[in-house]
N, C-alpha and C positions, 0 to 999 in steps of 0.2 A: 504494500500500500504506500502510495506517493506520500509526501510531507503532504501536499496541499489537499489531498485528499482528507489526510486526518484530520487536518486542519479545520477544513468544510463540516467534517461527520462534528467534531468536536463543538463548534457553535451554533449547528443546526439542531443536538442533542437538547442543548440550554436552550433554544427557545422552546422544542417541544415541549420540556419537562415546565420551562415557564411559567405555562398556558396554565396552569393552578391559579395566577395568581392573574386578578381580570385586568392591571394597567401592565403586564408583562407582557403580553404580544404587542407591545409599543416600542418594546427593545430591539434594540440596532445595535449590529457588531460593526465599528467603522473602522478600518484599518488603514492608518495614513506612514507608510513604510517609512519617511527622513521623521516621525518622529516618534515613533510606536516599533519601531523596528523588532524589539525583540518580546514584546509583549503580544504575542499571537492570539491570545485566548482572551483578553479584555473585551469584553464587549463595548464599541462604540458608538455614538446615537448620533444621526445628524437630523438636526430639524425642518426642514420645512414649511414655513409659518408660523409667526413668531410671535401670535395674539394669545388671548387668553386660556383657548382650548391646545394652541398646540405648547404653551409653555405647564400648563397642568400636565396635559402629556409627556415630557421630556421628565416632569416631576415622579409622575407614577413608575415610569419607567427606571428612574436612577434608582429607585426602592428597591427594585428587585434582591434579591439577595442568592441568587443563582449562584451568580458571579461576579468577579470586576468590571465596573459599569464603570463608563464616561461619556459626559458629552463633548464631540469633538466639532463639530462644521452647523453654521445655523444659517438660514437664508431666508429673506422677507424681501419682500419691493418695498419696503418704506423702512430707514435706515432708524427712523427713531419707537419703531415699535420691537426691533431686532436688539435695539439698548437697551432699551426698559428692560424686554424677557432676559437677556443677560445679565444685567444688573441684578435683576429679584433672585434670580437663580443664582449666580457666583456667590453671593450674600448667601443662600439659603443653606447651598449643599458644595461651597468650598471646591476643594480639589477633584471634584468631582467635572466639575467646569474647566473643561481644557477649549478653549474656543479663543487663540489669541485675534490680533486682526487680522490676521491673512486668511483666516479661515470663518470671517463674519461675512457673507457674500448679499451686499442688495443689489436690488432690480428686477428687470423678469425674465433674465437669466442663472436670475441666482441659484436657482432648482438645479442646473446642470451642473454650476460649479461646486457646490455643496455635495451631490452626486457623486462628482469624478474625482472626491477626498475616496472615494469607498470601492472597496474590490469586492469583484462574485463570491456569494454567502453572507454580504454585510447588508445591512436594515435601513430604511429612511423611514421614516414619520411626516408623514402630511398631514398639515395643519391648516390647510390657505383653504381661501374662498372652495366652495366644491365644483367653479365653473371649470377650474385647472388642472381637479383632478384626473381626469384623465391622461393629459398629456404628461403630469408626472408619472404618473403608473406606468404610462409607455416606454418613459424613459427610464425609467426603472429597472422596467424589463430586457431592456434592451443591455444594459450592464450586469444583468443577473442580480439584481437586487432583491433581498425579502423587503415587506413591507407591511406599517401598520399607517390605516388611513381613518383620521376621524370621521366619523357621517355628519351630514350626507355626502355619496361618493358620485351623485349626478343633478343633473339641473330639468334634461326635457329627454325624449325619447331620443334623438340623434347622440348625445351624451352617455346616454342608457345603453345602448347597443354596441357603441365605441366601449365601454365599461366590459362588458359583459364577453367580447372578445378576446379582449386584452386578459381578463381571469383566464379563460381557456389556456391562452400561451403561456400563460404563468405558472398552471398547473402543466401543460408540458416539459415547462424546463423544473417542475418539484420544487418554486418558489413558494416561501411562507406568506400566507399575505392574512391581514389581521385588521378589522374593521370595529370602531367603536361603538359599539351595539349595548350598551352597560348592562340591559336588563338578561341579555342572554347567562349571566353570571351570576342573577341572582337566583341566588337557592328556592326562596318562598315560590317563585313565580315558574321554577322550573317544576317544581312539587304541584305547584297548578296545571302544567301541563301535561302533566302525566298522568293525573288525577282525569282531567277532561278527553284525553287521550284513552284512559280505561273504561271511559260510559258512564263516570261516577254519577252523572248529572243530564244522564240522557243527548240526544241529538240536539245538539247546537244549532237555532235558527235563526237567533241575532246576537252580535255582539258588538257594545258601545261603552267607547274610554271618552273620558274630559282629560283635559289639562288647562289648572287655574291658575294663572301667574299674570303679572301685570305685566307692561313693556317690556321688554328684555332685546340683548343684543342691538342690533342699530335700526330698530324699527322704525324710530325716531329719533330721524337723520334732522341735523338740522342744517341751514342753508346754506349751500357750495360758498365757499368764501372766492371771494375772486382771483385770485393768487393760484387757486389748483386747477387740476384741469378736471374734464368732467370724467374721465375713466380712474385717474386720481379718486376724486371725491366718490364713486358710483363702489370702486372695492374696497374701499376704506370702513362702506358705510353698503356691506353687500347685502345684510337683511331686505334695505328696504327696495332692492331690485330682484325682480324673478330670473333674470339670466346671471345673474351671478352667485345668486342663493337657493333656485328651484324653487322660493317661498316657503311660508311655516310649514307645510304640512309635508315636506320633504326634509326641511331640515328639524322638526321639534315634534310632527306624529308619526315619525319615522319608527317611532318606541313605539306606539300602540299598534302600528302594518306589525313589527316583525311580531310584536305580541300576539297577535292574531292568527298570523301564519305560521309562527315556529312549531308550534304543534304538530302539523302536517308531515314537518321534514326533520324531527329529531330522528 
């Protein structure tokens, strides 16, 4: 068996065994050779979106206790949302934060240079709008990357379909791919469907969830200031657009669709 072969089995093992723990398929093995050189087996993270869902992510994920975690490579288009998550996090969890500047990447290129930090079998986390998601995934795959992507992971059907292919090759090449679904993890609600799964409650002929919260997210955007531009201001502020958010029920009743359907397909 090749070094790089163990290599692969040896990181590929950690995230399987991960999967216990529900922000552990967020974890990314990055390996950046001029500066990790002999540390082979550290898991390293690179972020992709650098707002409030993907720097929780980057948090869940350094918990793990698999293994040695680091964050190494972070990438946003807007330079001062990439500081802030930096900042809360170096503060938080120290040496754990290997992200000096050459490896802080903005713009809307920063996805590939963030990327091209990581060799076949290492992890990205996307975090960014979910109109992009795709084309990160592609390029993902395209490197042999695993991957954990926050939901929602599409916006309209053309999205959907691009999504949906792109898993296929993914599963060809036996990449890990990991999607933030929370409630798949909870126990109460898996006991629920197995429970409705065994007939406990007879044939199910409707079923209906609320969700009660006040504004949340960038629903309420407030006015383009003049100084940005309007694709600027539009994914800054992507709640309040359907092509860059799919709207609420893609991105926040996405819990109660898979609640409904995961029973079908456990």
């Amino acid at each position: 068996m090749t070094k790089k072969t163990d290599h692969l089995r040896s990181r590929r093992t950690f995230i399987r065994n991960a999967g216990t723990i529900a922000a552990a398929s967020a974890l990314s093995g990055l390996w950046v050779p001029h500066v990790h050189a002999n540390e082979d087996h550290t898991i390293q993270i690179a972020l992709v979106g650098c707002g409030g869902r993907g720097t929780g992510a980057a948090v869940n994920a350094l918990a793990a206790r698999n293994g040695p975690v680091k964050l190494v490579a972070m990438a946003d288009v807007f330079s001062d949302r990439l500081a802030g998550s930096y900042r809360g996090l170096k503060q938080q969890l120290g040496d754990q934060i290997d992200v000096p500047e050459d490896r802080q990447f903005t713009g809307f290129d920063a996805y590939k240079q963030a990327m091209d930090c990581l060799r076949p079998g290492d992890i990205a986390i996307f975090a960014t709008p979910p109109a992009f998601r795709w084309v990160h995934f592609g390029y993902a795959i395209s490197k042999d990357l695993n991957v954990f992507m926050e939901k929602p992971v599409t916006v309209d059907g053309p999205s959907t379909r691009r999504m949906l292919e792109l898993a296929e090759k993914s599963v060809q090449k036996n990449l890990k791919v990991g999607v933030g679904l929370m409630w798949r993890h909870c126990l109460a609600r898996r006991e629920l469907h197995d429970r409705i799964r065994a007939g406990e409650i007879g044939n199910l002929i409707t079923l209906r969830a609320y969700r009660m919260h006040g504004p949340i997210g960038s629903f309420l955007s407030p006015p383009k200031p003049d100084n940005v531009s309007d694709l600027e201001y539009q994914i800054r502020n992507f709640h309040s657009y359907l092509w860059a958010s799919g709207g609420c029920y893609s991105d926040f009743y996405i819990h109660f669709f898979f609640f409904f359907l995961y029973p079908q397909h456990r």
